[in-house]
C-alpha positions in Angstrom: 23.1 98.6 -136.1 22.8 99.2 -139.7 25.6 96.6 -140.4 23.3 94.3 -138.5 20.1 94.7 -140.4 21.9 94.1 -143.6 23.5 91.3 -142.8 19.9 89.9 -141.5 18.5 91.2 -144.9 21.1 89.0 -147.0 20.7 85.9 -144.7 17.0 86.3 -145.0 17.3 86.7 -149.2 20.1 84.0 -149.0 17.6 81.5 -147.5 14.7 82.7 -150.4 16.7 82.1 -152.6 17.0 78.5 -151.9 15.5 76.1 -155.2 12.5 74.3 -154.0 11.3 71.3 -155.2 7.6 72.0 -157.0 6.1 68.6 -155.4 7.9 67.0 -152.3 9.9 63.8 -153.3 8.0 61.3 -150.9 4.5 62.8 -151.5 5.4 62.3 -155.3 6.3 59.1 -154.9 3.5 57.1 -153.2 0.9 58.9 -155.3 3.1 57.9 -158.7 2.8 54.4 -156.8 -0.9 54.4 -156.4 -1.6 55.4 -159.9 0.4 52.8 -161.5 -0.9 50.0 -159.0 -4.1 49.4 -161.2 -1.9 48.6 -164.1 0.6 46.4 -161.7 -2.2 44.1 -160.5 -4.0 43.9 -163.6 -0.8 42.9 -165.7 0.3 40.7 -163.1 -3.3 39.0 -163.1 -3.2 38.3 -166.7 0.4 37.5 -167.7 0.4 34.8 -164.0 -3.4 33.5 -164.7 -4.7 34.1 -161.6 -8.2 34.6 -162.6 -8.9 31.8 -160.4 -7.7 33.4 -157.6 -8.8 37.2 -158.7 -11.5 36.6 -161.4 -10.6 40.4 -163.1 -11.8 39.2 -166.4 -15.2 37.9 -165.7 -15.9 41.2 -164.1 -14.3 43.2 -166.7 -15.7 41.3 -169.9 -19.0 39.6 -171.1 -17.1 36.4 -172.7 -13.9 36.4 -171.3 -12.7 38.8 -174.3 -14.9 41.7 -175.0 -14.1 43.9 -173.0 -17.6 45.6 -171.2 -18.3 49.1 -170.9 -16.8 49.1 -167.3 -14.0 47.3 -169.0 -13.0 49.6 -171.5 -13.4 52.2 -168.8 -11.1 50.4 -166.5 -8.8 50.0 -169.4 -8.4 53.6 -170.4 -8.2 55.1 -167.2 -5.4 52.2 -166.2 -3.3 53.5 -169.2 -4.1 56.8 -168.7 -3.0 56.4 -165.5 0.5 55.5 -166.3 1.9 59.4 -168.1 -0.1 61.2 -165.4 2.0 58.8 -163.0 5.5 59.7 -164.9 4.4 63.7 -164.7 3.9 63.8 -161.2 7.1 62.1 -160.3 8.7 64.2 -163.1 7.5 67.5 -160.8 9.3 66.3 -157.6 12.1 66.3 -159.9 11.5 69.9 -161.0 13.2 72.5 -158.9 12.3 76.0 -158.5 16.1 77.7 -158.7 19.0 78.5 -161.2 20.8 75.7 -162.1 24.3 76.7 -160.2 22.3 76.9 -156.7 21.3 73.0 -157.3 23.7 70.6 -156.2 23.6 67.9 -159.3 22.5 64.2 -158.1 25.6 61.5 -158.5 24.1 58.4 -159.2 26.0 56.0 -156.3 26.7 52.1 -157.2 23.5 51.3 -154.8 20.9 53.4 -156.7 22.6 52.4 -160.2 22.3 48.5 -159.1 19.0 48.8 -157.6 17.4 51.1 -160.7 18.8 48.8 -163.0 17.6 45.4 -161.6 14.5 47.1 -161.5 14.3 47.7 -165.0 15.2 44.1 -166.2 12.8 43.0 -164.1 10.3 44.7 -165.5 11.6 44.2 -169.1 11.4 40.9 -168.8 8.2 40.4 -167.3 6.7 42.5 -170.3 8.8 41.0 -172.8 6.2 38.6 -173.5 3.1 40.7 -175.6 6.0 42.5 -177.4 7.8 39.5 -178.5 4.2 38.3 -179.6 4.0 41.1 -181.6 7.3 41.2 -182.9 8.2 37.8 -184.0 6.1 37.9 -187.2 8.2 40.9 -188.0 11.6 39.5 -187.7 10.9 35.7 -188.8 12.0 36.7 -192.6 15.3 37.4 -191.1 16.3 33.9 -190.7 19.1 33.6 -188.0 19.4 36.7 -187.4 15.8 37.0 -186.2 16.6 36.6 -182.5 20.0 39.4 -182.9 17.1 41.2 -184.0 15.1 40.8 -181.1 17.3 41.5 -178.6 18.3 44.5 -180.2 15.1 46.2 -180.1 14.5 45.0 -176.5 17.9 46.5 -175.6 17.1 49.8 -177.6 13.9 50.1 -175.4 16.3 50.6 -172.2 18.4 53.5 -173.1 16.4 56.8 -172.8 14.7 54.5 -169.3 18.9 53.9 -168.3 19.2 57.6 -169.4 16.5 58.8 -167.2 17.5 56.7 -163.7 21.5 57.7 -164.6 20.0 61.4 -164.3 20.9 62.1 -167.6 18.1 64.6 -167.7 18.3 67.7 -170.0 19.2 71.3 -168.2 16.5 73.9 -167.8 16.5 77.2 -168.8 15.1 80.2 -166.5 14.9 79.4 -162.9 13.7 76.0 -162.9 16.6 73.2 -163.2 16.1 69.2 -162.0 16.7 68.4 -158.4 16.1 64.5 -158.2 16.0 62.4 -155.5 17.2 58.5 -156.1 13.8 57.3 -155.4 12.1 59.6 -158.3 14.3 58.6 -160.8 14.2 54.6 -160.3 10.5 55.0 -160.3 10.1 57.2 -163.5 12.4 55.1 -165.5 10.7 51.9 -164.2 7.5 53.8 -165.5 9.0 55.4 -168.5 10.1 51.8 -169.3 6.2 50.5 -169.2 5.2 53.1 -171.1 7.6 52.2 -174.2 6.8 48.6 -173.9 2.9 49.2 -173.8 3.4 51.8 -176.7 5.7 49.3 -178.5 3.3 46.9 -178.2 0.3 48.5 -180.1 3.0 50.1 -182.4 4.1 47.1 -183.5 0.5 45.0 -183.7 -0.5 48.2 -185.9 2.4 47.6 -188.1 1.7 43.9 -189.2 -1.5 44.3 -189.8 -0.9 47.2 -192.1 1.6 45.1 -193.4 -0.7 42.0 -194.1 0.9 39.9 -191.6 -1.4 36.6 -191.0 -3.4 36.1 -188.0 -2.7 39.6 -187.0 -4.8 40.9 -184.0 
């Protein structure tokens, strides 16, 4: 009888000692979807004109430009919106256990594929308002303006190809990564908008420090 009850106590600390996930992978998902769906729609609204269909920007500004109160509003909470997005799916990620009880994700050909074709999408359909800001930049190269291009479009994709290929830095203490596929093609796709958004600004700042003409 004794034998019994410890073998009951170590299949009973054997199963606490299981790593749980802080945030459950689906849950984390569609709420990471829902917060970045205001951003989605209003992107995809301005870079396809379709303010006839959807007239956002009459609602959201007094002359088509100037953004109203509600507008500016709308704007910083969309690109708020976007890191509280990439935290919450970084927490279904997280995993309440020592690293050598998690089983380490493999990224199969499928999920590479899919993540991947995800992110090109999404590069190119942003690669629009960075190019804009980048060209005046790299015009005094000459030739060797578009090389430049592409490299600084390519150079926004690795820590994004890092993140889906679970190249994710190891925890110390008893919390360690446990990602599922889905988590990690959605934060790099998110990660990804976030450097192109940032980029964006970064570089709009920089020629006008710079003096660059027309700058805006």
């Amino acid at each position: 009888m004794p034998l019994l009850q410890r073998g009951q106590r170590g299949v009973s600390m054997l199963h606490t000692d299981q790593p749980r996930n802080l945030m459950s992978s689906r849950s984390a998902a569609v709420l990471t979807l829902v917060l970045s769906l205001p951003f989605l729609f209003l992107f995809l609204t301005e870079v396809y004109d379709l303010e006839s269909v959807i007239p956002v920007r009459d609602l959201l500004t007094s002359d088509g430009h100037q953004p109203t109160i509600l507008g500016r509003v709308v704007m910083i909470g969309m690109l708020l919106a976007l890191p509280v997005a990439f935290v919450v799916n970084l927490l279904s990620m997280v995993a309440n256990g020592v690293a050598e009880q998690v089983t380490p994700f493999k990224p199969t050909n499928v999920h590479t594929f899919l993540g991947l074709s995800v992110l090109i999408v999404v590069l190119v359909t942003m690669s629009q308002p960075v190019s804009h800001e980048l060209r005046p930049l790299v015009t005094p190269l000459g030739s060797g303006a578009i090389a430049a291009q592409l490299f600084f479009f390519l150079s926004l994709l690795v820590l994004p190809i890092a993140f889906l290929l679970n190249r994710l830095p190891r925890l110390s203490g008893r919390l360690t990564f446990r990602p599922a596929s889905i988590n990690l093609i959605l934060g790099a796709t998110i990660l990804l908008t976030i450097l192109m958004i940032a980029s964006s600004f970064l570089l709009e700042t920089l020629a006008c420090s710079i003096g660059v003409p027309n700058c805006d």
